[in-house]
C-alpha positions as CSV (number, residue, x, y, z in Angstrom):
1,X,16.0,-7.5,-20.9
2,X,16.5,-10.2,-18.9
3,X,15.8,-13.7,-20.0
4,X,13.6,-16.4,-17.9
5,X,15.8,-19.1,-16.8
6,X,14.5,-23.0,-17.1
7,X,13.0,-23.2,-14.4
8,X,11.1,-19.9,-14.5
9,X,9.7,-21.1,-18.1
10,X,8.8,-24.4,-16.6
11,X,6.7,-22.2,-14.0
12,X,5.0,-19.9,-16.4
13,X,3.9,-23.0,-18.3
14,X,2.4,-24.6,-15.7
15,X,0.5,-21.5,-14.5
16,X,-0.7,-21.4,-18.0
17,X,-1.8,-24.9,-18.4
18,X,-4.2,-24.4,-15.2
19,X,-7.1,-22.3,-17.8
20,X,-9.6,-21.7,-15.0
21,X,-6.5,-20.1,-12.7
22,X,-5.0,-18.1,-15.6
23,X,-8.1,-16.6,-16.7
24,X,-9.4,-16.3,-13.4
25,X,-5.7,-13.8,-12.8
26,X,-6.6,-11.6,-16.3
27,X,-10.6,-11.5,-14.9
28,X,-9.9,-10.9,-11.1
29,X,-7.1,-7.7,-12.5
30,X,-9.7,-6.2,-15.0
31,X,-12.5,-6.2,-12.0
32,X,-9.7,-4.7,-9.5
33,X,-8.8,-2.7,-12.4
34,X,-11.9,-1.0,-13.0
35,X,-12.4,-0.3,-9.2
36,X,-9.8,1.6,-8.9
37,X,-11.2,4.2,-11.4
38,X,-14.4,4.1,-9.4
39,X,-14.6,7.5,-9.5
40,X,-15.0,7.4,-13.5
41,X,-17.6,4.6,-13.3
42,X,-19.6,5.7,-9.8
43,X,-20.4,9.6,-9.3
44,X,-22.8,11.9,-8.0
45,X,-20.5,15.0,-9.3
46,X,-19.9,15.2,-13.4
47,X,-16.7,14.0,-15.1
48,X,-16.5,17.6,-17.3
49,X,-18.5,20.7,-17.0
50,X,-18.7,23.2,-20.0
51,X,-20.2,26.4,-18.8
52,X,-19.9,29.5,-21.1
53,X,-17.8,28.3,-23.3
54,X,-14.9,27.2,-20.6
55,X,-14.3,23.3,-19.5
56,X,-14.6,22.2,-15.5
57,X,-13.6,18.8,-14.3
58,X,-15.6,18.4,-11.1
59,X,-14.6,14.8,-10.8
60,X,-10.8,16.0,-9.4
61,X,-12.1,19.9,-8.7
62,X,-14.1,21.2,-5.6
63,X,-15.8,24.3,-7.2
64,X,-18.4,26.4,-5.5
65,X,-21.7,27.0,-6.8
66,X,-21.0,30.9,-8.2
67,X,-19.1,29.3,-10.4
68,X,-22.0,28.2,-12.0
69,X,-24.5,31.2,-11.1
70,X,-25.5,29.8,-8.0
71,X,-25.2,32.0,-4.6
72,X,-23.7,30.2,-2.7
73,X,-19.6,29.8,-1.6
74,X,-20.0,25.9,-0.9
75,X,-19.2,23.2,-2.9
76,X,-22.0,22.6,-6.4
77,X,-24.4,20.3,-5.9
78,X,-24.7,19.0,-9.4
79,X,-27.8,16.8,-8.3
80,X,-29.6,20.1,-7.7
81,X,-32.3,21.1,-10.3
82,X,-31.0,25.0,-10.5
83,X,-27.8,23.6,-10.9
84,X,-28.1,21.7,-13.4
85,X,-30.8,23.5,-15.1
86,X,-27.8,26.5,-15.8
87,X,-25.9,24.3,-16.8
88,X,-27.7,22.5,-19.1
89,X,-28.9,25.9,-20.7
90,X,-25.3,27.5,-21.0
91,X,-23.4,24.4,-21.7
92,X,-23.5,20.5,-20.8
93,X,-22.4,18.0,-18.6
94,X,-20.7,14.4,-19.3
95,X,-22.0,12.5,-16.2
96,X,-20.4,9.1,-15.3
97,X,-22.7,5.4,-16.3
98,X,-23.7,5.5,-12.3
99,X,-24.6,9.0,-10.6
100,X,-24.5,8.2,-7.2
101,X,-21.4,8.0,-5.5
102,X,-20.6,5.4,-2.6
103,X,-22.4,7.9,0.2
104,X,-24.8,9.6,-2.1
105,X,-28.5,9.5,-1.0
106,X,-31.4,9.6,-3.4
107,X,-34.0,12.1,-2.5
108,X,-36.0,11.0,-5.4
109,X,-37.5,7.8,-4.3
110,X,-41.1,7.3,-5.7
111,X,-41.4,4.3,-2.7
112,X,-39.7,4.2,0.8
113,X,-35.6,2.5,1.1
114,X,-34.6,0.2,0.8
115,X,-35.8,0.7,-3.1
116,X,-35.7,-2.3,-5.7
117,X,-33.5,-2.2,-8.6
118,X,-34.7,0.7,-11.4
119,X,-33.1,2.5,-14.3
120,X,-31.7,4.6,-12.1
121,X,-30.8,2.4,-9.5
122,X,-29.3,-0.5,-11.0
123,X,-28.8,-2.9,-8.0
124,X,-31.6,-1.1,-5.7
125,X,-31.1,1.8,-2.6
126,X,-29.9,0.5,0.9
127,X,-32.1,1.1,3.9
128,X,-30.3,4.7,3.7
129,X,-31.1,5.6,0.1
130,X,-27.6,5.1,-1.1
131,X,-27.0,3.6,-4.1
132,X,-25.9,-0.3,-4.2
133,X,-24.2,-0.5,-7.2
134,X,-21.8,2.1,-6.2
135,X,-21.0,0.7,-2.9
136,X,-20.1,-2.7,-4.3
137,X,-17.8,-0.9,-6.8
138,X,-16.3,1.1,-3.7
139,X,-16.8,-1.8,-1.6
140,X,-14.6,-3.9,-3.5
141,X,-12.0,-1.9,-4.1
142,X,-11.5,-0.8,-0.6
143,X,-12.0,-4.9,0.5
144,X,-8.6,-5.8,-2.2
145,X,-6.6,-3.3,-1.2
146,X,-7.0,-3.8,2.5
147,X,-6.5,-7.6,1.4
148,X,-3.1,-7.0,-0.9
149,X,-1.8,-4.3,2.1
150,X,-2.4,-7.0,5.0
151,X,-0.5,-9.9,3.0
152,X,2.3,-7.9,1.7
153,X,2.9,-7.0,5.3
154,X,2.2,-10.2,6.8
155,X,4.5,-11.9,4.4
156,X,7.1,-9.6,5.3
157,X,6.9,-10.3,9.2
158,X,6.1,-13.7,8.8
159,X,9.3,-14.4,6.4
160,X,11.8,-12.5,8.9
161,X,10.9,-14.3,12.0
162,X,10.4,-17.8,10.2
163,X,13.5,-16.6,8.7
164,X,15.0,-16.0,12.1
165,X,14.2,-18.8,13.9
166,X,15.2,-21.3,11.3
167,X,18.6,-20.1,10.6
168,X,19.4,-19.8,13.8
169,X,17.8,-22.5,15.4
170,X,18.7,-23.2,19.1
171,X,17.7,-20.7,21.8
172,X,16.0,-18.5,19.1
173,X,13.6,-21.5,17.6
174,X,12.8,-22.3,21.1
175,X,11.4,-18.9,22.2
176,X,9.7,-18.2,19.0
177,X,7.9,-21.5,18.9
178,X,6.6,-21.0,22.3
179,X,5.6,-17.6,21.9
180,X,3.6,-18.5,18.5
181,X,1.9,-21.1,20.3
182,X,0.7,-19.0,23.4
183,X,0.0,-16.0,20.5
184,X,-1.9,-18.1,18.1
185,X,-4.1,-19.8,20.7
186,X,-5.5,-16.7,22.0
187,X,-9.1,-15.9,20.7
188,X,-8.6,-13.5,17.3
189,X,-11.6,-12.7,16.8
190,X,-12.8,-11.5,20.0
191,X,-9.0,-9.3,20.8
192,X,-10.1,-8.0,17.4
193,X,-13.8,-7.3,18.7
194,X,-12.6,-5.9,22.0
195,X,-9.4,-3.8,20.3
196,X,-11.8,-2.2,18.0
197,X,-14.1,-1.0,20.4
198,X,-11.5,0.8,22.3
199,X,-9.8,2.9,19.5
200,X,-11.6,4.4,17.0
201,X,-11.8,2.1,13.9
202,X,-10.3,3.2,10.6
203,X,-8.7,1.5,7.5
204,X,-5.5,1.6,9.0
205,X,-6.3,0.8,12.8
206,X,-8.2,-2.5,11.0
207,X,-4.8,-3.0,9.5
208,X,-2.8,-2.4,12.3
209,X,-4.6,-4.7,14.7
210,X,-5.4,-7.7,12.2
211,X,-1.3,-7.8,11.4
212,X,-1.2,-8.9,15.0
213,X,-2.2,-12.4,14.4
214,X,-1.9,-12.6,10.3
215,X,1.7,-12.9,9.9
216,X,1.5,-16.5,12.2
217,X,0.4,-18.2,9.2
218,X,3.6,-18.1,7.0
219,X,6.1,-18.5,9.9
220,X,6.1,-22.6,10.0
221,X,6.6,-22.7,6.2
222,X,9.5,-20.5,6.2
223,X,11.0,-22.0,9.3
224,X,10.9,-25.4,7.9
225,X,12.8,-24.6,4.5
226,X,15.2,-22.6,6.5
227,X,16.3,-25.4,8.9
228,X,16.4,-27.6,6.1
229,X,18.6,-25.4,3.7
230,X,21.0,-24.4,6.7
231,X,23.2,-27.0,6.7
232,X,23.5,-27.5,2.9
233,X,26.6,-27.6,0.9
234,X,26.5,-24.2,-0.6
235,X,25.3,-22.5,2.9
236,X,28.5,-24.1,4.3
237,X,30.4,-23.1,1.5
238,X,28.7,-19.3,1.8
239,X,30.0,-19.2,5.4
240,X,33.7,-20.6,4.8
241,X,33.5,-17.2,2.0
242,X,33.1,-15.2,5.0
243,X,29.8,-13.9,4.1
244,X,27.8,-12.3,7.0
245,X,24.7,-14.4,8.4
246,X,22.5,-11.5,6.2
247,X,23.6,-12.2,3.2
248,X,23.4,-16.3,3.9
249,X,19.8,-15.5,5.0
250,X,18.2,-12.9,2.2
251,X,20.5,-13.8,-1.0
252,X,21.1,-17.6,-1.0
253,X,18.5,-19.3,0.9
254,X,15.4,-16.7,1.0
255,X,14.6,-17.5,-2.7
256,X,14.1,-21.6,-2.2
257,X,12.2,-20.3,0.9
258,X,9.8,-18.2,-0.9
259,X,8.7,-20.9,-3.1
260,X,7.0,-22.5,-0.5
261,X,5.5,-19.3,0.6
262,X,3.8,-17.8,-2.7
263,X,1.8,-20.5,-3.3
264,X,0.4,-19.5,0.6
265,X,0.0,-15.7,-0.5
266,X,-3.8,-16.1,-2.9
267,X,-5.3,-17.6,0.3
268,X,-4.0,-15.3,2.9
269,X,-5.3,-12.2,0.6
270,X,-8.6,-14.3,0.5
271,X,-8.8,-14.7,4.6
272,X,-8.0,-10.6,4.9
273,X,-10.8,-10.2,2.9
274,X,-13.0,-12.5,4.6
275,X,-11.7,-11.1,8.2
276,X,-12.7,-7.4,7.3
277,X,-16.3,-8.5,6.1
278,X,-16.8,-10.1,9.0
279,X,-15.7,-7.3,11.3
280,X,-17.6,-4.9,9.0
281,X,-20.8,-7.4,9.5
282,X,-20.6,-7.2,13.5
283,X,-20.1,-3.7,12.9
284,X,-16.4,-3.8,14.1
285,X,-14.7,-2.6,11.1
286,X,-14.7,0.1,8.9
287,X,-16.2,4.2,10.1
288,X,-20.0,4.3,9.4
289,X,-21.0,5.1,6.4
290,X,-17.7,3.8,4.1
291,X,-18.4,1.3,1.5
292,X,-18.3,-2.5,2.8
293,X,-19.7,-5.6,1.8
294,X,-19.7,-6.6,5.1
295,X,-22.0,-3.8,6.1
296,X,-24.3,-4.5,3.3
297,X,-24.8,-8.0,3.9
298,X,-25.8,-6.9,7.4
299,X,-28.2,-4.3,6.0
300,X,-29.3,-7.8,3.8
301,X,-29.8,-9.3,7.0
302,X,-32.0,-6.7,8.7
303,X,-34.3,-6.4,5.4
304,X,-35.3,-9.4,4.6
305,X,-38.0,-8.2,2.6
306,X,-35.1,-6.1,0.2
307,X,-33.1,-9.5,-1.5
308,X,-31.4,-7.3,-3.7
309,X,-29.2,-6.2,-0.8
310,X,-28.1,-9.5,0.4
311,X,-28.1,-11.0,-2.8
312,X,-25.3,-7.7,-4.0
313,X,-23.2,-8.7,-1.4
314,X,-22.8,-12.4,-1.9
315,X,-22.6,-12.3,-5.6
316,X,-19.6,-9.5,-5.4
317,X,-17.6,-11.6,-2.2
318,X,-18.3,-15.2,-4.0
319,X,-16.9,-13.9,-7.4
320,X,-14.0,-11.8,-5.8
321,X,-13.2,-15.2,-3.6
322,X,-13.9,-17.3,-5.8
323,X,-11.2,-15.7,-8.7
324,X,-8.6,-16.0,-5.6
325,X,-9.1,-19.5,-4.8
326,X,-8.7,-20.0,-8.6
327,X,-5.4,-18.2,-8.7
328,X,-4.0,-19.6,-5.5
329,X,-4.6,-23.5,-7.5
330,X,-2.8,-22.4,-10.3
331,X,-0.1,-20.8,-8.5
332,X,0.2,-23.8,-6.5
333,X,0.5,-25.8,-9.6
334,X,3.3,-23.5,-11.2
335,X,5.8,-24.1,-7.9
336,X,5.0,-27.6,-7.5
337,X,8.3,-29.8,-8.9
338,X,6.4,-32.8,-9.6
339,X,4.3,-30.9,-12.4
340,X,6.8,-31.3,-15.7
């Protein structure tokens, strides 16, 4: 197993000294944790069926409704009282804490939607009768992973061309400067606006087109430790080796470069997270009818008289940002050199 070095330990120890960033990390992985097993927690179909003696797991099986006496060739509707009425006589069913999935609408209403919080309904119905705690839960997971999947590839196309233009310098720093200028002064949000409503929007269309104009931001820090590190001692000495310009670049000054740059990564997740909700607000983002908090704070803001909606909605984006922000200090702490 490989040991940390000195420098590593020095890290660690300052990420650990900064308590609301450190436990932030452990509370923000649990949450992220737990919605990715939304399935387990959120469902409007039953984790395990025993029916006659045999075992079903409708939460990863599409069964049709003769499997359970019904007449019918489609997929069971566990929700529905025949259903579950066989069931229940020849067997039982181990439901999940929340039966409603993200789309689910409750026929069951005793008042009109959007419905306040009940027993059933622990955060309240949307205008649509869906369930609200289930699309938070949904909501959030879909909002982090788009997040982690936009930085991981805006870091890697913001590295290589900061990378690029730095080593290189010259001809190549010219052109890329002036093209990051012209590109980064053109109005995102409204090429983001006009882009979605010409293609069909999806999760990885949104991805596609927000990469466009995420990867600017990590470009100047990379491009400055680059044409600072070029003409060092041990780059000079790299070169007289005969090693290729590759191997100068990724093996020997990349890693003082990404210093600088993983103390940016918390706060770039944190804008990815902030640009979907706001598309999915000016309804812009994500297909109707998938779980987003940026739809529901919409649906807050056209049912004034439902808080519970808007009040969802901020609650999940201020904790989930919040955490970041918190982890992005205490990453920032951990690579700064003047911390001992």
């Amino acid at each position: 197993m490989r040991t940390l070095t000195p420098i590593q330990r020095r890290r660690l120890a300052n990420f650990r000294k900064n308590r609301r960033g450190f436990w932030s990390l452990w509370l923000f992985l649990a949450l992220f944790g737990l919605s990715l097993v939304a399935e387990l927690i959120a469902n409007d179909r039953p984790l395990i069926v025993s029916y006659h003696g045999e075992l079903y797991f409708p939460v990863v099986q599409s069964l049709p409704e003769e499997t359970f006496g019904g007449f019918l060739p489609s997929e069971t509707d566990y929700r529905d009282n025949f259903i579950r009425e066989e069931i229940e006589g020849n067997g039982w069913m181990l439901w999940a804490p929340i039966r409603f999935s993200y789309q689910t609408i409750n026929y069951d209403l005793d008042v009109p939607s959007p419905a306040p919080p009940s027993r059933e309904n622990w955060l309240g119905t949307d205008d649509q009768g869906r369930d609200v705690a289930a699309r938070v839960i949904y909501g959030f997971r879909i909002s982090v992973l788009f997040g982690l999947i936009l930085t991981l590839l805006s870091c890697v196309v913001g590295v290589a061309v900061g990378a690029m233009q730095g080593f290189y310098g010259g001809k190549v720093d010219l052109v890329g400067q002036r093209f990051i200028e012209v590109w980064s002064g053109l109005p995102v949000l409204y090429l983001l606006i006009i882009l979605s409503g010409i293609v069909q929007p999806n999760f990885w269309w949104l991805l596609g087109i927000m990469l466009l104009f995420s990867w600017m931001g990590l470009v100047d820090v990379v491009r400055a430790e680059f044409l600072r590190a070029r003409n060092f001692e041990y780059v000079r000495a790299a070169r007289a080796l005969g090693l290729s310009n590759r191997k100068i670049m990724f093996r020997h000054i990349l890693p003082n470069a990404m210093v600088a740059t993983l103390t940016f990564l918390p706060f770039i997740l944190t804008g990815a997270i902030t640009g979907l909700t706001s598309l999915d607000f000016l309804g812009f983002g994500l297909p109707a009818g998938s779980p987003s908090l940026g739809e529901l704070i919409a649906q807050g803001k056209d049912n004034l008289h439902a808080p519970w909606l808007g009040i969802s909605a901020f609650v999940s984006l201020a904790i989930m940002l919040t955490l970041l922000v918190f982890v992005g200090e205490a990453v920032r702490d951990a690579f700064d050199p003047r911390k001992s």
